[in-house]
C-alpha positions in Angstrom: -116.7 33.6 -8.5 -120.3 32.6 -7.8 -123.1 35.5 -8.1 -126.5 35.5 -7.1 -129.2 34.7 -9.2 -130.6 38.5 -8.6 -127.1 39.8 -9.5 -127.3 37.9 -12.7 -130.6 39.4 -13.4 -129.4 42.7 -13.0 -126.5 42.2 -15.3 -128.8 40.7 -17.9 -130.9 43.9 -17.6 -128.0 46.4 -17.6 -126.9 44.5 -21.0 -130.4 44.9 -22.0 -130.4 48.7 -21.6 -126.8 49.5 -23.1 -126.4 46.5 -25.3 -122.7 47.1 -25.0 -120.3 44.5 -23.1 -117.3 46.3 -22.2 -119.1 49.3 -20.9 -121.6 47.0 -19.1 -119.0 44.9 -17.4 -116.8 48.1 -16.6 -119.8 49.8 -14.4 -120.4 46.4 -13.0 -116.9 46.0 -12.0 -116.5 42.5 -13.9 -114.6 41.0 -16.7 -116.4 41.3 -20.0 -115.2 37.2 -20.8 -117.7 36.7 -17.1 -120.2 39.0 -18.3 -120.4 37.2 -22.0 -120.5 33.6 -19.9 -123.4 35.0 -17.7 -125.3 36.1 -20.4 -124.8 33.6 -22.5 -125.9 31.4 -19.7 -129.4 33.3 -19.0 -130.4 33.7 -22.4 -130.4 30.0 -22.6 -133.7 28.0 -23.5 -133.3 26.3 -20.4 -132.7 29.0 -18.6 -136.0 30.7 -19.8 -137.7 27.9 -19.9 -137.4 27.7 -16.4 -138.5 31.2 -15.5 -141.2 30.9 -17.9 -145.0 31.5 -16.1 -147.4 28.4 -16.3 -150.7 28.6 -17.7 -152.5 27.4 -14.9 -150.6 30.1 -12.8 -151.3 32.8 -15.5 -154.6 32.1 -14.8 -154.6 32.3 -11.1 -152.7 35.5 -11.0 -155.6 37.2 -13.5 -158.1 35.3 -11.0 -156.6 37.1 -8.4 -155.9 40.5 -10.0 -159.6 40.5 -10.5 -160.7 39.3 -6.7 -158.0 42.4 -5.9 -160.1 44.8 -8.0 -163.2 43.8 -6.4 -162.2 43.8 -3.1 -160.4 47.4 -3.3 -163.7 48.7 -5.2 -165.6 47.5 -2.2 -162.8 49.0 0.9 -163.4 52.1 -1.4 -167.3 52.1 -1.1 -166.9 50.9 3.1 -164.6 54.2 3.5 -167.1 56.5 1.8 -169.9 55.3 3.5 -167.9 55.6 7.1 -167.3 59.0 6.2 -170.6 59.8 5.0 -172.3 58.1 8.0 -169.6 59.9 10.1 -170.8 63.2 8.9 -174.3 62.2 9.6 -174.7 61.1 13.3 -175.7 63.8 15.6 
């Protein structure tokens, strides 16, 4: 049986959390000989090679996550001075 990639995720992390097989497969309703293949399959080099984050895109992410930071400091500074200016109109 074929299973999304997002299911295999969450199998990988429910493995993660209880490190146990046969009580992982039970409360996902699978076979613990599927769950050992799937596992087996997403711990694979390729596997995290291929989910692995480029530099290049590291560094656009923290680009951004600092534009973000500037930009909400500013919508925060706009939205006190509204209210300010708000308060302070006849």
């Amino acid at each position: 049986m074929l299973r999304s990639g997002a299911f295999l995720h969450c199998v990988l992390v429910h493995f993660w959390i209880a490190l146990d097989i046969n009580d992982t497969a039970e409360r996902l309703g699978v076979h613990p000989d599927s769950l050992r293949g799937w596992i087996k399959r997403l711990e694979s080099p390729e596997a995290i090679e291929k989910h692995k984050v480029s530099d290049a895109s590291q560094a656009e992410i923290k680009k951004l996550q600092k534009e973000l930071k500037r930009v909400t400091e500013e919508r925060d500074i706009l939205k006190k001075a509204a209210v300010y200016f708000a308060s302070h109109t006849n």
